[in-house]
C-alpha positions in Angstrom: 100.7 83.7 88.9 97.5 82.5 87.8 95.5 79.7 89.9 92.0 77.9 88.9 89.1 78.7 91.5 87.7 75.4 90.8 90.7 73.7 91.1 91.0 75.4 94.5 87.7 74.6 95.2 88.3 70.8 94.5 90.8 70.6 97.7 87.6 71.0 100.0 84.4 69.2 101.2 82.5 72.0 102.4 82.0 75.2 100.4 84.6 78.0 100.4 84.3 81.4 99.7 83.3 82.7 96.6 85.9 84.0 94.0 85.7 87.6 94.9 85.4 86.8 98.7 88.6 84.5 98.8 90.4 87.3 96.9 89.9 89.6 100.2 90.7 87.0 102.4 93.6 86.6 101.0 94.7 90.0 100.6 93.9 90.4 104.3 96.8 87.8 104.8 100.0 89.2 103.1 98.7 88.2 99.6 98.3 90.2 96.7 95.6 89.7 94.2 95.7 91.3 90.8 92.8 90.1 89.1 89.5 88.0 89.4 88.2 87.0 86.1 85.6 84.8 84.7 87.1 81.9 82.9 84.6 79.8 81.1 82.7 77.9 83.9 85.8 78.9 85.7 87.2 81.9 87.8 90.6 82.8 87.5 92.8 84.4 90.4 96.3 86.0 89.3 97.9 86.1 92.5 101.1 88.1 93.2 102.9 85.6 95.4 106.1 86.9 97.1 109.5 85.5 96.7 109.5 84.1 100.4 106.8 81.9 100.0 107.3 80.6 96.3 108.3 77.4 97.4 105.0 76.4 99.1 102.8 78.7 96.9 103.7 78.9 93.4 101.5 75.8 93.2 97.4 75.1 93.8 97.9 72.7 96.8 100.3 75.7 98.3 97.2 78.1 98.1 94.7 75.5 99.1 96.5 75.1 102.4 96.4 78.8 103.0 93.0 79.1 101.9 92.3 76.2 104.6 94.2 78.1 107.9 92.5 81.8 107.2 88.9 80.4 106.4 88.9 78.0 108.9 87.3 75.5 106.5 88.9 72.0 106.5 91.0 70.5 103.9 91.1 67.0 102.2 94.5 65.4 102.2 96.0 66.9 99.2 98.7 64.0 98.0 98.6 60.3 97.1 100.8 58.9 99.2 102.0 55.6 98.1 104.8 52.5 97.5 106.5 53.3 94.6 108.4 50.0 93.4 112.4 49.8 92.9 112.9 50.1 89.4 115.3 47.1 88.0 115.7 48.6 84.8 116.3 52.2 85.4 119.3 54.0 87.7 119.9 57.9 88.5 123.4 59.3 88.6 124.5 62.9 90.3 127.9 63.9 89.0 128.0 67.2 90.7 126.1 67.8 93.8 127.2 71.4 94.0 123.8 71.9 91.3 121.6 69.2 92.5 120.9 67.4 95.5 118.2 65.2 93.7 117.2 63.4 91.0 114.9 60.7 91.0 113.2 58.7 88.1 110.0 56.9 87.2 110.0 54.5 84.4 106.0 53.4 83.2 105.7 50.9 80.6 102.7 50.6 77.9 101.7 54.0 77.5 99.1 55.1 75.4 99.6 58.8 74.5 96.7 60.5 73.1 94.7 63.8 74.0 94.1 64.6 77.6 90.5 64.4 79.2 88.3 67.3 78.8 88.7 68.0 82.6 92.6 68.5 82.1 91.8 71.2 78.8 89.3 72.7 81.0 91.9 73.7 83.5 94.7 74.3 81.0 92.0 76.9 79.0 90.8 78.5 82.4 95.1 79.2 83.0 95.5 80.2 79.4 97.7 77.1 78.9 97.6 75.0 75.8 97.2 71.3 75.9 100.0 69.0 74.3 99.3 65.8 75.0 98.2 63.3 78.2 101.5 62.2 78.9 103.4 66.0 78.8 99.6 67.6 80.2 100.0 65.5 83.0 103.9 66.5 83.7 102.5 69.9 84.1 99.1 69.5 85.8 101.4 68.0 88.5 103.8 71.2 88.1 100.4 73.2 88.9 99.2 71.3 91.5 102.3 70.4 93.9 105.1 72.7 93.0 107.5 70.2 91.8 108.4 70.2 88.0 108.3 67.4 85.9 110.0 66.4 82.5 109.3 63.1 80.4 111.2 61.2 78.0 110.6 58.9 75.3 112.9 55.8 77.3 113.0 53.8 74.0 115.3 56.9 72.8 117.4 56.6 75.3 120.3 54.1 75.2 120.4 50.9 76.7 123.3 49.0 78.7 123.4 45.8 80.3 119.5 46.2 80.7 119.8 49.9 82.4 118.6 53.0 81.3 120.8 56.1 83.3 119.9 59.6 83.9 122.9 61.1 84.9 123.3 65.0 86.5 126.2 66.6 85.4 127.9 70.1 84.4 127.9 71.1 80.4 130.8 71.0 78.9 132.2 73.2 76.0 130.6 73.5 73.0 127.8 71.5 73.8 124.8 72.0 72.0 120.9 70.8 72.3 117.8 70.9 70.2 115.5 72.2 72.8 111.4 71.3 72.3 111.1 74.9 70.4 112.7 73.4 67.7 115.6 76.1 68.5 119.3 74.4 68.3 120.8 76.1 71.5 124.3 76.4 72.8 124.5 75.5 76.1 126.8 77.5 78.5 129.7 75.8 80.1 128.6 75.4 83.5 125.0 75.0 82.9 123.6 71.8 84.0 122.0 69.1 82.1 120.8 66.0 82.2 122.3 63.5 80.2 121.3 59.4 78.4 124.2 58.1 80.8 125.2 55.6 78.8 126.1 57.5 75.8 126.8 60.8 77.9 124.3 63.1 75.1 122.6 66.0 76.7 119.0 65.5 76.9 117.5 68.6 78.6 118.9 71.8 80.0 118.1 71.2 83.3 115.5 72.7 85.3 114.6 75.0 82.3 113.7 73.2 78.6 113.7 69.6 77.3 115.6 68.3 74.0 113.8 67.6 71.2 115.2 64.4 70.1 114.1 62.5 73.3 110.4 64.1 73.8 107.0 62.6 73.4 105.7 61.9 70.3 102.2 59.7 69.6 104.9 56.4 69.0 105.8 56.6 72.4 105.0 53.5 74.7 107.8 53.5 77.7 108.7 56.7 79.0 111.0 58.5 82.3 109.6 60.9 84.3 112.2 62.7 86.0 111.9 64.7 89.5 114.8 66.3 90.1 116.3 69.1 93.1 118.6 72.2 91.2 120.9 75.1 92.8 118.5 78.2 92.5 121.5 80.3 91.7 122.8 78.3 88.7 119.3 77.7 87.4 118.5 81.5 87.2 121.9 82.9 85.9 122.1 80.1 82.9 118.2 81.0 82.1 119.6 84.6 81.9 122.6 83.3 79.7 119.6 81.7 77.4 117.0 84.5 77.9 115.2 81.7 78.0 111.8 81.4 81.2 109.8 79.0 81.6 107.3 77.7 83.8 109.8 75.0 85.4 112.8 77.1 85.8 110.2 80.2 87.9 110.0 78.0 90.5 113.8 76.1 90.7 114.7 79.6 91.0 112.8 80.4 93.8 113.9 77.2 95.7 112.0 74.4 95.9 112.3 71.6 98.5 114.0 68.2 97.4 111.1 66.3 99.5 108.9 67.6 96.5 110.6 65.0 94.2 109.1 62.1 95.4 105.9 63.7 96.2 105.6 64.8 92.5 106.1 61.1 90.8 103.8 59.5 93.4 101.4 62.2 92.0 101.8 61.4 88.5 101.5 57.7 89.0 98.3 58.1 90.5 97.2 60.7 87.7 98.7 58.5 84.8 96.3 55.6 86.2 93.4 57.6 86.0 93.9 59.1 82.4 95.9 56.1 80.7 95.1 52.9 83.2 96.6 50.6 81.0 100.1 52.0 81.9 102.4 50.5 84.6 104.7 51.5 86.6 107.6 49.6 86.1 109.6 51.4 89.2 111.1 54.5 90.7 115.0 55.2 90.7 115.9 57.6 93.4 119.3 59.3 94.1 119.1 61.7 97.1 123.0 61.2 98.6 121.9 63.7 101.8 118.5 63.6 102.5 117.2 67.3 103.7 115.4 67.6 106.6 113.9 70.3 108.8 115.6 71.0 112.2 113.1 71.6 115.0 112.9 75.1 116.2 112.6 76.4 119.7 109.8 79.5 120.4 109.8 80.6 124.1 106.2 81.7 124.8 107.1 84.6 125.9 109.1 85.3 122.6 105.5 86.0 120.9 104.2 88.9 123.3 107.5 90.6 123.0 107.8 90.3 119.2 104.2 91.3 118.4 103.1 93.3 121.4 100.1 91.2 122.2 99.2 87.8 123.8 98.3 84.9 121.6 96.5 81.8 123.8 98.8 78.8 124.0 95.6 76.5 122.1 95.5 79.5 119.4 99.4 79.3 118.8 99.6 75.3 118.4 95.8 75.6 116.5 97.6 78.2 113.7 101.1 76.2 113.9 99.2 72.7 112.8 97.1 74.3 110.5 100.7 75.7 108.9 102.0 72.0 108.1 103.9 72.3 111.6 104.7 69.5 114.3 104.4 71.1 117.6 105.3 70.1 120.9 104.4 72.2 124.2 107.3 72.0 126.5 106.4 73.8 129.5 107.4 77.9 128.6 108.3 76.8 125.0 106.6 75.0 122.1 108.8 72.5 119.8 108.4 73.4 116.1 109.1 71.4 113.0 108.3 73.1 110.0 107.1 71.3 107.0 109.2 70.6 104.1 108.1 73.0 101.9 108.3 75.7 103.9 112.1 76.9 103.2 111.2 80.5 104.6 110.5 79.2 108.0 114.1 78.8 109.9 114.0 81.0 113.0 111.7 81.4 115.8 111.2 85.5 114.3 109.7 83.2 111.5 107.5 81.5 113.2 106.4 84.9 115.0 106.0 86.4 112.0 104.0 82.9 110.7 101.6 83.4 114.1 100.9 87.6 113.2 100.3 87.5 110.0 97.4 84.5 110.9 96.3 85.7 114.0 95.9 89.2 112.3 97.8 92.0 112.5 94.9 94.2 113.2 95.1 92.9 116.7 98.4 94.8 117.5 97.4 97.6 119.9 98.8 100.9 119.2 101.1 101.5 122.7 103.1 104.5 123.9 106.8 104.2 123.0 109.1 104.1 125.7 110.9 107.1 127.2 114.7 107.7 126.8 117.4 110.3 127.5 119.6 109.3 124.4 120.4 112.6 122.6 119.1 112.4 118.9 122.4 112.9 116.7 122.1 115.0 113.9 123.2 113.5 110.3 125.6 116.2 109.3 125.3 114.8 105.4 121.3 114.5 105.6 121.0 118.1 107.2 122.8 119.5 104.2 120.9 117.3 101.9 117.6 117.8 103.2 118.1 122.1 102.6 119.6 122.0 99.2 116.3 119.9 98.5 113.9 122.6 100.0 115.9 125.1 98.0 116.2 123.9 95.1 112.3 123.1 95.1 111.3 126.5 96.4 112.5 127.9 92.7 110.9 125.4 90.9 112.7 122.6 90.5 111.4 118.6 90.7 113.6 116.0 92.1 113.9 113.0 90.2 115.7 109.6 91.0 117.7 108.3 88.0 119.2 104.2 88.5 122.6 104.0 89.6 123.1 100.8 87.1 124.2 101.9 83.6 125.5 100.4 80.5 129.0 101.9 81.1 131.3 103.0 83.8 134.1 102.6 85.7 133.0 99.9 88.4 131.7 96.9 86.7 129.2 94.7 88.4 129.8 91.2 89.5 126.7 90.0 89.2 124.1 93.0 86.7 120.2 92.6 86.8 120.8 93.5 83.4 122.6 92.9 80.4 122.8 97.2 79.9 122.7 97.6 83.6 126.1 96.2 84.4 128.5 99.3 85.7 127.7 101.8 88.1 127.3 105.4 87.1 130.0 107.5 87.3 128.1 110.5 86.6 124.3 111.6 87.1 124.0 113.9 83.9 123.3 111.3 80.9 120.4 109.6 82.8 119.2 113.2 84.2 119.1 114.5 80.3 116.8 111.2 79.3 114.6 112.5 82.4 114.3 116.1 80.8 114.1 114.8 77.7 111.1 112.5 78.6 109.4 115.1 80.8 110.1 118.2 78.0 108.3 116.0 76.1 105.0 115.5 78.3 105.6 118.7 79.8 102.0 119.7 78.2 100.1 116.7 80.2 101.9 117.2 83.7 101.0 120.9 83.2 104.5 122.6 83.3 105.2 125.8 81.7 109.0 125.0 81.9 111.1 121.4 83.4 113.4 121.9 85.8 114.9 118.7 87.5 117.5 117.9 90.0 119.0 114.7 91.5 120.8 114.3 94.6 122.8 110.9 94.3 125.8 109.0 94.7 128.3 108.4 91.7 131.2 105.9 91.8 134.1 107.0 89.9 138.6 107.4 90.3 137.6 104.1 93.1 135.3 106.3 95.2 132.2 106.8 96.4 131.0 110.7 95.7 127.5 112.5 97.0 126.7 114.8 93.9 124.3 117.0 92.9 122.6 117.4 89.1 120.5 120.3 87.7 118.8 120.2 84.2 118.6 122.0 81.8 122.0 123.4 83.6 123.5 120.1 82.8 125.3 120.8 85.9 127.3 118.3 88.2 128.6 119.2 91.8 131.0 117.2 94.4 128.7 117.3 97.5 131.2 115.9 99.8 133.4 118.8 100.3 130.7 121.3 100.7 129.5 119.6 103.4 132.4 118.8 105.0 133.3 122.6 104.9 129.8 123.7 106.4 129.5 123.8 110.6 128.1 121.2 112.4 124.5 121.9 112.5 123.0 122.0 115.9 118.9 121.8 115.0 116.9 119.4 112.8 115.8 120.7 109.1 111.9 120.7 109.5 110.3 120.7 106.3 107.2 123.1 105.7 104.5 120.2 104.6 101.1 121.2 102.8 98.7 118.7 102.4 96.5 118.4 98.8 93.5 116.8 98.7 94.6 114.9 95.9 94.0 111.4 94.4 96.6 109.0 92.6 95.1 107.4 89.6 96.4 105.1 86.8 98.5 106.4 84.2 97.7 106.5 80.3 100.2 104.3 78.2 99.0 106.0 75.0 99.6 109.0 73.6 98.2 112.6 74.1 97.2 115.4 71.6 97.3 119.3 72.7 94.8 122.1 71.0 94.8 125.2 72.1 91.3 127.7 71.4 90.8 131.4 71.5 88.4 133.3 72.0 87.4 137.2 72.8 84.5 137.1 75.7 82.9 140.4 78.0 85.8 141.9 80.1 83.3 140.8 83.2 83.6 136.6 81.8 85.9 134.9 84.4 88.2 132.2 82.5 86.4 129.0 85.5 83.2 129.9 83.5 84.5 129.2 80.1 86.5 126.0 81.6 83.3 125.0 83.2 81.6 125.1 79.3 84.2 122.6 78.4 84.4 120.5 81.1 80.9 119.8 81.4 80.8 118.4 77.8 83.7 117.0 77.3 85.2 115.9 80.5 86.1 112.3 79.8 89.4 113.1 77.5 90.2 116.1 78.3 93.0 115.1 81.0 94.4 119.1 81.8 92.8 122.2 80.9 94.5 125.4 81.5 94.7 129.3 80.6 97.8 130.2 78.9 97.0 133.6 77.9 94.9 136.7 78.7 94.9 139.9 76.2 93.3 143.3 77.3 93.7 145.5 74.3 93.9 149.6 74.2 90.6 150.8 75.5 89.0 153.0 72.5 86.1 154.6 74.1 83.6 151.8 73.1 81.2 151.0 75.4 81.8 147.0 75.4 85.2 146.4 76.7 86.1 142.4 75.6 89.0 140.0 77.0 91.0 137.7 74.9 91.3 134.3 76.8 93.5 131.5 75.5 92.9 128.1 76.8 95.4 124.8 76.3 93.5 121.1 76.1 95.4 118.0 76.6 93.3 115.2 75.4 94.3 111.6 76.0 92.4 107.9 76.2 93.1 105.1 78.3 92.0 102.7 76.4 93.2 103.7 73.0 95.8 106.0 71.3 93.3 109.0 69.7 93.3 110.3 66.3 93.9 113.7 64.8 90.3 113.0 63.2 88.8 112.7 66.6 90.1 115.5 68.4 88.7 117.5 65.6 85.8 116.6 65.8 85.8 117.4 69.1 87.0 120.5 68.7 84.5 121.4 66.7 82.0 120.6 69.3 84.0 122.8 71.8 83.8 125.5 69.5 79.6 125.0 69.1 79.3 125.0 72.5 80.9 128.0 73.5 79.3 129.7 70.2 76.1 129.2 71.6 76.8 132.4 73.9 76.0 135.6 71.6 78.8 137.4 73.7 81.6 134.3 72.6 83.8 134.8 69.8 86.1 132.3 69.1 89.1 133.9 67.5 
């Protein structure tokens, strides 16, 4: 996810690390950073936040917090807290609280919508958004900033009864159908939730994932509805699958947000809306939240801490990290009091809060200590033993295991609930997806520099209701049942220990394009070695040529001449990663190959 430094920046009085620096800070605390880039006047940090902490995080003041505890630099209060007024002209319904456990509304009278300040588009350009309008850029700025998704309607749209407008939660229905703002017309899946104009029970959004056309913002608009609203992660992400339909708003209902955010997310869009459109006012706030959520206080024994991490944290340190975390804390005696904030769904246990003071504290600061010493008897796995040597076999005569997914696009047990639409059976055999792993390595067989492919898998397969250990060999196209050979083999009575060697290798990035193979000939002195010949090419020509090998050596018949000569044959594996190379290219280089080595009077190339 993508997050403005500036914007970052803007949370704080004092300076805070520079772009690059705050990316290793952050790394250092259990996030990842992809990317820094240069946005503009702007730095951009694409920031791999982790499912657990997407409902504090997938949001500016979520980072800004964390930025705050691990820096140690001191943060400005981040919302606008503030009175909204009961609204006597708007009302919130929930007709099924199984999918939402909130839905609240703000209804703002004489709007002006227009185009959004250049400090709004400045953001929105630096986060490769694009700007609608003040009214819907503000919606999302809030989105970005707080966590809590937004949606406006055009209230003169809606339908009015007895002076009320009604937003109303409910399921979908059959054969219900919305013009969602992609000006697609969409058929909404039974089940799905939506929010409705009450008063004439008409769909106006798919909830938590895309608005209807028919009541969006247009430059008529003068009154309109902000809804905040609380959805069932669970029904938001399987009728976004139904739809194949993502967006910004649904990411994080799926990840679970916290109802409290609901409130917190119109007070910051009233206080937004007054600086950007002042003239607007804010008739009232409708709220429906039938069982207000709360945080239950958790208890941490002190001595819970040492034993969990190995090390002693001071008591100030623990309550100094717990505060600076959003936490109340209390310190009873041998135990602290903990109430986590709001937002942070992922803290529940006391392990949680351990884990909270670690990954804070630092984790370099766990000692490395001696494990204890026991007399259990280490029990040998009778199935891994096996296993474990029919691997080492198998790999001493030239064979490469591969692991193939046990989901597939037919079978014989069908999944409940498929991370895919052609993953939805489990595998009854281990051959068809071995083949497309032959196939695929046959086919780069040149680049991985493999005379011949030989794979193997050593899986489970679910067929005639059970659960079978096989084994697969390609090309064979082979297919054992493991579990009665090991069954019928004695119990072993020794561990397998594998025979390790270490390479002094280096993992790098892998080219998505395409590679081209050319293979060159040429008859040299008997006394040439084939590493001086590579060493020729290499040295001019190293940056696409990706393999280099000798594939053939020819002596001929010795016929008394004085000069005996050596045929060497060499294979070259060219390949970009920036760009798929043309046959035109690789000639050309080819012909420089050939130059170079020409310039040696004793080099022919054949």
């Amino acid at each position: 996810m993508k997050f403005s430094y500036n914007w970052i920046k803007s949370y704080f009085a004092e300076p805070i690390p520079e772009p690059e620096e705050l990316a290793k800070s952050l790394t250092a605390h259990s996030f990842e950073i992809e990317s820094v880039e240069k946005a503009g006047e702007d730095f951009v940090l694409d920031i791999d936040v982790l499912p657990n902490r997407a409902h504090d995080c997938f949001s500016h003041a979520g980072i800004a917090r964390e930025v705050a505890l691990i820096t140690g630099v001191k943060i400005k209060e981040i919302f606008h807290h503030q009175e909204l007024p009961v609204s006597k002209k708007l009302a919130t319904r929930i007709q099924d609280s199984s999918a939402t456990s909130r839905i609240a509304g703000l209804l703002v009278e004489n709007v002006s919508v227009g185009e959004s300040p250049k400090w709004i588009k400045d953001f929105f350009s630096a986060l490769g958004l694009r700007p609608i309008n003040n009214i819907v850029d503000a919606t999302n700025l809030v989105m970005l900033h707080s966590g809590q998704p937004l949606h406006a309607y055009d209230a003169d749209k809606l339908t009015e009864k007895d002076g009320k407008l009604v937003l109303s939660a409910r399921a979908a229905r059959k054969r219900e159908r919305l013009a969602t703002l992609d000006n697609k017309e969409r058929d909404i899946p039974e089940g799905a939730f939506v929010i409705t104009d009450d008063n004439r029970d008409a769909p106006l959004t798919i909830a938590g994932i895309k608005g209807g056309l028919e009541s969006g913002i247009d430059e008529k608009t003068k009154r309109i509805i902000v809804e905040a609203a609380n959805f069932n992660p669970k029904l938001i992400r399987q009728t976004s699958r139904t739809l194949k339909l993502r967006t910004d708003a649904s990411d994080r209902f799926e990840k679970e947000i916290s109802p409290e955010l609901a409130r917190i997310g119109l007070e910051e869009f009233a206080a937004l809306l007054s600086e950007i459109n002042p003239e607007a006012k804010v008739e009232g706030m409708a709220d429906n939240y039938p069982s207000p959520k709360h945080p239950e206080q958790i208890i941490l024994p002190k001595d819970h801490i040492a034993k969990k991490l190995g090390f002693e944290i001071p008591n100030e340190r623990v309550i100094e990290i717990l505060k600076g975390l959003g936490m109340a804390v209390e310190n009873r005696g041998e135990r602290f009091l903990v109430t986590p904030p709001p937002e942070r769904l992922d803290v529940r246990l006391k392990e949680d809060l351990v884990e909270e003071l670690g990954r804070v504290y630092g984790y370099e600061n766990i000692s490395s200590t001696s494990l204890a010493q026991t007399d259990l008897k280490v029990e040998i796995d009778k199935t891994t033993y096996y296993t474990n040597r029919i691997r080492n076999e198998l790999a001493n005569n030239g064979y490469s295991e591969v692991m193939t997914y046990s989901f597939v696009n037919k079978g014989e047990v069908e999944l409940e609930n498929p991370m895919a639409n052609d993953k939805n059976f489990l595998r009854s055999s281990i051959l068809p997806k071995l083949e497309e792993a032959y196939e695929l390595n046959t086919r780069n067989k040149e680049l991985l520099g493999l005379k011949e492919v030989r794979i193997f898998e050593i899986g489970k397969i679910f067929k005639d209701n059970k659960e079978i250990l096989a084994l697969a060999k390609y090309p064979e196209g082979t297919e054992e049942n493991l579990d009665e050979y090991i069954s019928s083999q004695p119990e072993p009575t020794e561990t397998f220990n594998f025979e390790l060697s270490i390479l002094n290798s280096k993992f790098h990035e892998i080219s998505p394009y395409p590679f081209i193979v050319r293979d060159i000939a040429l008859w040299v002195p008997e006394a040439t070695t084939p590493e001086e010949i590579e060493k020729i090419i290499k040295d001019n020509f190293g940056e696409l040529l990706v393999r280099l090998s000798l594939f053939d050596k020819f002596l001929p018949a010795q016929t008394g001449e004085k000069e005996v000569r050596v045929s060497y044959a060499f294979r070259l594996v060219f390949q970009s990663m920036e760009c798929t190379l043309t046959d035109e290219e690789i000639n050309v280089l080819m012909k420089k190959i050939s130059f170079e080595l020409a310039k040696n009077p004793n080099f022919q190339i054949r």
